[in-house]
N, C-alpha and C positions, 0 to 999 in steps of 0.2 A: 504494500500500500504506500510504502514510505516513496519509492521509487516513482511509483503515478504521480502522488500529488504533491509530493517533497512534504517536506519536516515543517515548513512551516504552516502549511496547508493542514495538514494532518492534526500541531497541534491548536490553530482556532478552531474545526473540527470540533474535535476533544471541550476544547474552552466553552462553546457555544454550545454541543447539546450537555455538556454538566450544568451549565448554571440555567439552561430554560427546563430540564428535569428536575432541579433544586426547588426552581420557584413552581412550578407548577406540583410539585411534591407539598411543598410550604402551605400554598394556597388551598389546596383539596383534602387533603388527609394530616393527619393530628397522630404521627407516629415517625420516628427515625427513620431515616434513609442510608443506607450503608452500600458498601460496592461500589464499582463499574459496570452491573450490569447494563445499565443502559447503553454505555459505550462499546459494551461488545456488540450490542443487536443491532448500532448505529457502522459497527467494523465488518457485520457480517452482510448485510443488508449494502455496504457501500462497495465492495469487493464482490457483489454479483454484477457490479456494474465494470470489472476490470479489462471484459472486452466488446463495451460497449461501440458502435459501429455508428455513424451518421446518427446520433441521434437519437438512436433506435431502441425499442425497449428488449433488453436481450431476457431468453429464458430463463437463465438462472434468477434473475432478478424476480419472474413471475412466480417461480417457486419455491423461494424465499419467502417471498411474501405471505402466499398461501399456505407453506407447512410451519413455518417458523413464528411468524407474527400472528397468523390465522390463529394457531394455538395459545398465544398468549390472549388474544381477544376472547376466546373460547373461556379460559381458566380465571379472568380478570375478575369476575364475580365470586370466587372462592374466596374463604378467609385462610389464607395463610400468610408466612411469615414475607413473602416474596411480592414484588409490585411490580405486577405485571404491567402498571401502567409506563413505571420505565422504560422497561423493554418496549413497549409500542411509541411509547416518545424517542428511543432511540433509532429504533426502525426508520418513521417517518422522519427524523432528521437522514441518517443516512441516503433515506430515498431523494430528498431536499438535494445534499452535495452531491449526490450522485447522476443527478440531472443535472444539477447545478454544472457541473467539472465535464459534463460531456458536451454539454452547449459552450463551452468557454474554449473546449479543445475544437471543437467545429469553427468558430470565429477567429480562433487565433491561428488556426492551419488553414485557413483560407476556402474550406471547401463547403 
């Protein structure tokens, strides 16, 4: 990942969906937040985008989406110790830079 969008990419990235998982953590629920998870769903979710084409939405990202994210939506109603809604905050960031970085490679390479 570090290679695609270089270190400094990577970590506003990182910077950006911790602190909108933070406050949207803060804002909704009345419990400790602990981990990375978020940042990992936002690492797996942005690396189905790493051969990303014109734009285009590639399959792995379809299937991310739907076995990965699908299941945390599915389990978000559960009470356990885990916040699923991180993880789907981190997803949807992901999916953010991940279009984000593919339209910005389209414009900058000219095609």
């Amino acid at each position: 990942m570090e290679e695609k969008y270089g270190s400094r990419d990577i970590l506003l990235m990182m910077l950006i969906t911790s602190i909108l998982t933070g406050i949207f953590h803060l804002i909704f629920f009345n419990a400790a937040l602990l981990g990375a998870s978020g940042l990992v769903f936002m690492f797996i979710v942005l690396v189905s985008f790493a051969d990303a084409k014109d734009g285009s939405i590639p399959l792995t990202f379809i299937l991310v989406i739907l076995f990965f994210i699908g299941k945390e939506i599915m389990n978000a109603t559960h009470q356990d110790n885990i916040s699923q809604y991180a993880h789907i905050l981190g997803g949807i960031m992901g999916t953010v830079f991940g279009f984000a970085a593919s339209k910005e490679k389209k414009i900058t390479t000219g095609t």
